[in-house]
C-alpha positions as CSV (number, residue, x, y, z in Angstrom):
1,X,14.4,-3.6,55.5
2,X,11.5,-4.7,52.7
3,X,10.3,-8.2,53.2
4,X,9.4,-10.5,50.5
5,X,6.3,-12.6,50.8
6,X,3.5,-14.0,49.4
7,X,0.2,-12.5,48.0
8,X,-3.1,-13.0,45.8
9,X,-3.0,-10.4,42.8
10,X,-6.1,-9.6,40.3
11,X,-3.4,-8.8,37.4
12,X,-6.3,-7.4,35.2
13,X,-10.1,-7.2,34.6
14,X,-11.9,-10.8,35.0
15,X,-8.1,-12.7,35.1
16,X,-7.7,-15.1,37.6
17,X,-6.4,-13.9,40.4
18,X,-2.3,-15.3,40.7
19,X,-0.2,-15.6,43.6
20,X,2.7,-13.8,43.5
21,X,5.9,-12.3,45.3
22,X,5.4,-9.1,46.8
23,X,7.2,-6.5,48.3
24,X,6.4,-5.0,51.7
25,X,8.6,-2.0,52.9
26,X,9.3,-1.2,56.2
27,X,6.8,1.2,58.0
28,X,7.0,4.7,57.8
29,X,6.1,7.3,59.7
30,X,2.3,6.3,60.9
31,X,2.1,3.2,59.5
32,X,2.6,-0.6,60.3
33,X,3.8,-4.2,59.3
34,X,1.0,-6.4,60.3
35,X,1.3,-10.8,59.7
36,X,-1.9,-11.3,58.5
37,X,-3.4,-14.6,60.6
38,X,-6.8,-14.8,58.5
39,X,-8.9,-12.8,56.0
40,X,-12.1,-13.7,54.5
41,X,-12.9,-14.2,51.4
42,X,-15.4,-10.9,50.4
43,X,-17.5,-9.6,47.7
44,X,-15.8,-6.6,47.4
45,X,-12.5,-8.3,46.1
46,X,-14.9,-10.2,43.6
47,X,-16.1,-7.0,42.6
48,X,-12.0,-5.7,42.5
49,X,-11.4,-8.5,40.3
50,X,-14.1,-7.5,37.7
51,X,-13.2,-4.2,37.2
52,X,-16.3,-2.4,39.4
53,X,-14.6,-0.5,41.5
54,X,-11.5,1.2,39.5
55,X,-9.2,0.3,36.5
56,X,-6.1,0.5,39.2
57,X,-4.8,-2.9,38.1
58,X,-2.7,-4.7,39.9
59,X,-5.0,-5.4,42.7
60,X,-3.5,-6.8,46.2
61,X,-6.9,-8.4,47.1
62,X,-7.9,-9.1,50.4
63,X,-9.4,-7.1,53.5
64,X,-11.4,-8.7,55.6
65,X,-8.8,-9.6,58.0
66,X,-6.9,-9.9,61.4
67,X,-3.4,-10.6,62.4
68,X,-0.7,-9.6,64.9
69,X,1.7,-6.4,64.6
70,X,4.9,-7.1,63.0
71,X,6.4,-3.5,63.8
72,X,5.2,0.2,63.2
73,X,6.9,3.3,61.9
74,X,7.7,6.6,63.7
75,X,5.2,8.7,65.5
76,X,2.8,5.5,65.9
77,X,1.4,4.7,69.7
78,X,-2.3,3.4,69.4
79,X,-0.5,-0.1,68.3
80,X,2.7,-1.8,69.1
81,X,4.4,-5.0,68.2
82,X,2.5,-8.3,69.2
83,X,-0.8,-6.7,69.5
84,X,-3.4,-8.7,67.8
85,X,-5.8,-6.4,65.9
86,X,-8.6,-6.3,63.1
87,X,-7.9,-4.1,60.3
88,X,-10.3,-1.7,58.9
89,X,-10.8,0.6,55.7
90,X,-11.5,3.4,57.7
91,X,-8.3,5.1,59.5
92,X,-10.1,8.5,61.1
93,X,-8.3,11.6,60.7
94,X,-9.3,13.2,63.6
95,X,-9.5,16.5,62.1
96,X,-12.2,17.1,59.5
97,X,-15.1,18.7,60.0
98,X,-17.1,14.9,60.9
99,X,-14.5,14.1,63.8
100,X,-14.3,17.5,65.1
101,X,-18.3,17.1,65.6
102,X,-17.9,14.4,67.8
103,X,-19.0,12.3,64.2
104,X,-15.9,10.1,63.8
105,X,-17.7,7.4,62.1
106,X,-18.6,9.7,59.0
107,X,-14.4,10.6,59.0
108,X,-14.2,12.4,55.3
109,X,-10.4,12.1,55.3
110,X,-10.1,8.4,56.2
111,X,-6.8,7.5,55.3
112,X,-4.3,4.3,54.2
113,X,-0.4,3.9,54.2
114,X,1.6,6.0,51.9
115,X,4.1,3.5,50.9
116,X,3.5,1.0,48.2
117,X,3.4,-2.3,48.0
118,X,5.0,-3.8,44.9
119,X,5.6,-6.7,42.7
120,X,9.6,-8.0,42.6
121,X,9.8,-5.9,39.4
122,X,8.5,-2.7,40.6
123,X,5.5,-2.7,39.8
124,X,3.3,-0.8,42.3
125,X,-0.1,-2.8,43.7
126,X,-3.3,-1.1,44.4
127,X,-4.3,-2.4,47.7
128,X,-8.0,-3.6,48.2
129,X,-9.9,-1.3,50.6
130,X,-6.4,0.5,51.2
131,X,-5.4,-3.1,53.1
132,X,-4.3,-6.1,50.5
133,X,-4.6,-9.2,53.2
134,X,-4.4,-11.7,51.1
135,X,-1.0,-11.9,52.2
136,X,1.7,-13.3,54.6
137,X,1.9,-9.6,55.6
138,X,0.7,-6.5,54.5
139,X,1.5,-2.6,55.5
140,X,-1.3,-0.3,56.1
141,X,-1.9,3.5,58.2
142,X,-1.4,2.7,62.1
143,X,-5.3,4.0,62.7
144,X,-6.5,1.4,60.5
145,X,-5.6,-1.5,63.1
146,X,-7.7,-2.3,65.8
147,X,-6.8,-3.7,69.4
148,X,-9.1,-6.4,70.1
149,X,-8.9,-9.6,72.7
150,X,-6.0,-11.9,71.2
151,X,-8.3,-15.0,72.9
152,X,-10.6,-14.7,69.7
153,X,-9.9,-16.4,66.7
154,X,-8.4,-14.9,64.0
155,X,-10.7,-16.2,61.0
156,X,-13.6,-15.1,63.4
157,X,-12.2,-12.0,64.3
158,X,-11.4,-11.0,60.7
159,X,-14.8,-10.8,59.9
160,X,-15.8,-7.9,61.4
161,X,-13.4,-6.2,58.9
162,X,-15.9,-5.9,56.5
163,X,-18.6,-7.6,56.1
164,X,-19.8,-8.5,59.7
165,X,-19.5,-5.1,60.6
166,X,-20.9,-3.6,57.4
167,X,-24.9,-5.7,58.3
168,X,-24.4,-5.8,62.0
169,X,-24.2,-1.7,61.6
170,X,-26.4,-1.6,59.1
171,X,-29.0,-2.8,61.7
172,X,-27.6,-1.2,65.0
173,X,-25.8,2.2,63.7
174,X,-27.7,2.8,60.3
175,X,-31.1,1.6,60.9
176,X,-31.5,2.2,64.7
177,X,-33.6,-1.1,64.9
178,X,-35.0,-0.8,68.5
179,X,-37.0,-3.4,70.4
180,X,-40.3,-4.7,68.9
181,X,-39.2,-3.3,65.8
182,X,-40.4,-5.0,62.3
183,X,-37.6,-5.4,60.2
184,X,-37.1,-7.1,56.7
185,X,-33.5,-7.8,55.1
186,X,-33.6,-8.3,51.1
187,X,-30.4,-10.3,50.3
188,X,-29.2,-13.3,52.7
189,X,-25.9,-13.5,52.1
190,X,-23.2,-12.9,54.5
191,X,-23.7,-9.2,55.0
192,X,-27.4,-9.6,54.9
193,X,-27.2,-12.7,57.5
194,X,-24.9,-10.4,59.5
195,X,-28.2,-7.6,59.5
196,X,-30.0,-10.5,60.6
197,X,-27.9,-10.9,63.5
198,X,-27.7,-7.3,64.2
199,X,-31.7,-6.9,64.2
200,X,-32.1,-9.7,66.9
201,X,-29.2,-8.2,69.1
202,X,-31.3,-5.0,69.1
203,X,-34.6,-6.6,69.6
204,X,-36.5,-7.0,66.1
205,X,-39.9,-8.8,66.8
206,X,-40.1,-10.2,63.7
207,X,-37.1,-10.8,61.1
208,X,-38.3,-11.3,57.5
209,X,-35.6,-12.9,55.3
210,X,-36.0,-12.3,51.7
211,X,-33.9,-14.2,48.7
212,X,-34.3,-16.2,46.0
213,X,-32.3,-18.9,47.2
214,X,-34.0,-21.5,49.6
215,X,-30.4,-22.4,50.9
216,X,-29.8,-18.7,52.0
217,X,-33.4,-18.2,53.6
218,X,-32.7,-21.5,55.5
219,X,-29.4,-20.2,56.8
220,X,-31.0,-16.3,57.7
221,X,-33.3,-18.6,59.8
222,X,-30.7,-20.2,62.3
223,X,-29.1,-16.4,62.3
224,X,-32.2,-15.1,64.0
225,X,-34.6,-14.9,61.0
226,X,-38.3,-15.8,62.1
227,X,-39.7,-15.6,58.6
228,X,-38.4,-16.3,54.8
229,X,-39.4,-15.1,51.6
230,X,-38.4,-16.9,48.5
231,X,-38.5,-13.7,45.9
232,X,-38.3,-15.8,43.0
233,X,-41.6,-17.6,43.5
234,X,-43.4,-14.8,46.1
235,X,-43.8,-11.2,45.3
236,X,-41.8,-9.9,48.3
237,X,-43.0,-6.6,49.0
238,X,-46.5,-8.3,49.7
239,X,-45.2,-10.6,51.6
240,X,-44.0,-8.5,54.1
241,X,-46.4,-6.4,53.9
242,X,-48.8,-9.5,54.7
243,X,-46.6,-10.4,57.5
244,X,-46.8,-7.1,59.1
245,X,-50.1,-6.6,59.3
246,X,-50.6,-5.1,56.3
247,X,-48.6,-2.1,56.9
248,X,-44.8,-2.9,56.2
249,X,-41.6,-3.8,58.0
250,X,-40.6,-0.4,60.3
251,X,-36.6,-0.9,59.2
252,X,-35.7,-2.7,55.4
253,X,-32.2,-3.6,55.0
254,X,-31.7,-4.0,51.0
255,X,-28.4,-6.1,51.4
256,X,-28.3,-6.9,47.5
257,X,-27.4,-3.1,45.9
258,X,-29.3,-3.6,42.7
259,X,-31.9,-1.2,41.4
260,X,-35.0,-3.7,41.6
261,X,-34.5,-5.1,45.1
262,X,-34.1,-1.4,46.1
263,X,-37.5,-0.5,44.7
264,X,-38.7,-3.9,46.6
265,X,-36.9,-2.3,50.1
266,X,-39.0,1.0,49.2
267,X,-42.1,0.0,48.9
268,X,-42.2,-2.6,51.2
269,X,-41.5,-0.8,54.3
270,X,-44.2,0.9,56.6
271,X,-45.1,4.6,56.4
272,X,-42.3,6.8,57.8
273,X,-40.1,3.4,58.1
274,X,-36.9,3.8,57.0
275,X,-34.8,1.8,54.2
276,X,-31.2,1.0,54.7
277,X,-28.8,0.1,51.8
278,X,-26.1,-1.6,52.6
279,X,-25.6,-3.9,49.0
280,X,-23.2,-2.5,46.9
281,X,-24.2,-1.3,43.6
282,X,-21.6,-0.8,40.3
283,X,-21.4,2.1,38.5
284,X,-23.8,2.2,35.9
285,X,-26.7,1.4,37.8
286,X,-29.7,3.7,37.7
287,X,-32.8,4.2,40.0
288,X,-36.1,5.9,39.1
289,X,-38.7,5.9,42.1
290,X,-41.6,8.3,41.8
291,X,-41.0,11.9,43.4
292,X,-44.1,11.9,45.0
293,X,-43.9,8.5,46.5
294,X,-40.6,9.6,47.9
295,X,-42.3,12.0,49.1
296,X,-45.5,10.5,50.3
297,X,-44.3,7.7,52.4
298,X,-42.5,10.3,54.5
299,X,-39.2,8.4,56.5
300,X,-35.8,8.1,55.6
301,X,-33.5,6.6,52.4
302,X,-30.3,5.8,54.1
303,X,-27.2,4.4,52.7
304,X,-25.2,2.4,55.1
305,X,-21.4,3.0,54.2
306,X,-19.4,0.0,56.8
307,X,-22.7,-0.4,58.9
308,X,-21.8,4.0,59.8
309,X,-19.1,1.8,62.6
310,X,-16.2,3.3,64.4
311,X,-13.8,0.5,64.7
312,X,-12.6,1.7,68.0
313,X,-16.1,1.6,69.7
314,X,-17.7,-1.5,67.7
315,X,-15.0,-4.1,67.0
316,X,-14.2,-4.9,70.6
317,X,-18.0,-4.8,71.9
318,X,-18.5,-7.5,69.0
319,X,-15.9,-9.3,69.9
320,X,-17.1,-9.4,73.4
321,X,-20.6,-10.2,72.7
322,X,-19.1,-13.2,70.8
323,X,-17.0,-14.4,73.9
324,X,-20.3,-14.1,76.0
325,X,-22.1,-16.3,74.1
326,X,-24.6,-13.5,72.6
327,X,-23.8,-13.6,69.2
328,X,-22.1,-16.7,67.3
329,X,-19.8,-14.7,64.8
330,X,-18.1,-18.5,63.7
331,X,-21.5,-19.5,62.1
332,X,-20.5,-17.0,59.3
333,X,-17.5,-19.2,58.3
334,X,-18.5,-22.0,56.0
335,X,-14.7,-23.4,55.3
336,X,-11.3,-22.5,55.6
337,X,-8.7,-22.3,52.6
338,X,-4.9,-22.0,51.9
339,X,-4.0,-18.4,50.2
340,X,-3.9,-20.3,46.9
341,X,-7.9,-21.2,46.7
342,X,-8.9,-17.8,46.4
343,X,-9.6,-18.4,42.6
344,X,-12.2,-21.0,43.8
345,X,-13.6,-19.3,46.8
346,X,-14.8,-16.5,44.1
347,X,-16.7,-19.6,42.5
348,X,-18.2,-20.7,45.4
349,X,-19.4,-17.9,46.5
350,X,-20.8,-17.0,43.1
351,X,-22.8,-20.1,43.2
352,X,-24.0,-19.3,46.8
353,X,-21.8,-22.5,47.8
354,X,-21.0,-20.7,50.8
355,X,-21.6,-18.2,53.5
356,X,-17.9,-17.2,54.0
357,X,-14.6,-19.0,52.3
358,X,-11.8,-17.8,54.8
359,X,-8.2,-17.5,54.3
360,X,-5.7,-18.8,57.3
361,X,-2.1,-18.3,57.1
């Protein structure tokens, strides 16, 4: 039988968000009920909000999130009732042409839940990311829950939902950072903080922080970070190219997705070094890079799409690596907030107030 419960709408471009009384069905075939424990507070919902990802108003924001398994539809046996699991955007199919090559992580038929959540009236929400966590519970595809230890907590555990995962990978999956490496990471917010983290787990000799935010830099540092950059007072490409000998960083992680700090990430890495962009851009942005520079500096453009993760593989080695000690994933949560301080949250963060704002239910 549908449940009633709470959730954090974005009604219409640039509104404030409201909290309202939604609608969750009951599972259907392949899907599941999950009570949502914790979801942070992410970028990606700001960007929802403002009307840069689609016009699909009403919004259910929130994805970043984990929670415990309330009870699943028909045909469902990766997850039952009272497991504790981390949702993600990226449900594989297991049958397109990526996951048939043994590619699961580049799935091109990732899928959500086919039912709709809805206001009381009817009115059918859009789900951020396919997931809409800013709720008491939400309903999403089976495949897009993943088991992890229950011993964890939830507002750390959430995190690797988006974007955790999205730098960590960025580092590990997308860049290949390997030991000794030179790396640079333009953008120290959380998912550039979270590359950070990723580039000293693989072995990075030297991490070179770039913002223009002393606050930021200062915080990229006691994630790993053995240098800073302030961009607003340093040109950063010669910094790092200073820092490195003169060459360039091996791996840049442009963590910011705006045209000029991707130009910065180009020119600033090594010959045959690669660039990673893991910042998301809106739609009207343009880039113009000489043809012959692309071509001249020889190594790869890569875009980073979820740090290129398969939940199933990286969620619970994270997790792990967090229980051992190896990696601190609670130093990414600055505060936690009822489901009504979302509106502020957005603020904060705009301001660069905080790392992560996180939502516990």
């Amino acid at each position: 039988m549908a449940q009633e419960v709470r959730g954090v709408i974005a009604p219409g471009k640039n509104e404030p968000v409201r909290l309202e009384t939604i609608v969750v069905p009951d599972p259907g075939p392949g899907e599941a009920v999950v009570q949502i424990q914790a979801c942070g507070v992410c970028h990606t919902d700001l960007h929802y909000k403002q009307g840069g990802i689609n016009d699909d108003f009403p919004f259910l924001l929130g994805h970043e999130a984990a929670g415990v398994v309330e009870s699943v539809g028909e045909g469902v046996t990766d997850v039952a009732p009272g497991d504790f699991v981390i949702l993600n955007w990226r449900a594989v199919c297991g049958q397109c042409r990526a996951c048939l090559r043994g590619r699961p992580q580049y799935c091109f038929d990732t899928h959500n839940a086919r039912q709709k959540m809805t206001l009381t009236d009817g009115t059918e929400l859009t789900p951020a990311l396919g997931i809409g966590a800013f709720a008491d519970k939400t309903l999403v595809a089976s495949g897009q829950c993943t088991k992890v230890d229950p011993a964890v907590s939830p507002a750390v555990a959430g995190l690797l939902g988006c974007g955790v995962m999205a730098g960590i990978g960025a580092a590990i999956n997308t860049g290949n950072v390997g030991r000794g490496d030179t790396v640079a990471v333009i953008g120290c917010g959380g998912v550039g903080d979270a590359a950070v983290v990723g580039a000293r787990l693989a072995g990075a000799a030297k991490i070179i922080a770039v913002d223009v935010d002393d606050r930021k830099l200062e915080t990229a540092r006691t994630m790993g970070a053995t240098h800073a950059v302030n961009s607003r007072t340093t040109d950063p490409v010669e910094a790092i190219r200073e820092l490195t000998g003169g060459f360039g960083a091996d791996v840049v992680i442009e963590a910011v997705g705006r045209p000029e700090t991707y130009q910065q990430a180009f020119y600033a890495r090594d010959l045959a070094g690669t660039v990673v962009l893991v910042g998301v851009p809106t739609p009207e942005m343009k880039l113009e890079l000489p043809l012959l520079d692309v071509f001249g500096r020889g190594g790869s453009l890569k875009s980073s799409w979820y740090g290129d993760c398969l939940p199933s593989r990286d969620f619970p080695m994270l997790v792990d690596l967090h229980q051992q000690g190896r990696i601190d994933l609670g130093a990414f949560v600055t505060e936690t907030i009822g489901i009504d301080g979302v509106e502020g949250a957005f603020e904060r963060m705009h301001a660069g107030d905080v790392l992560r704002s996180v939502v516990t239910l």
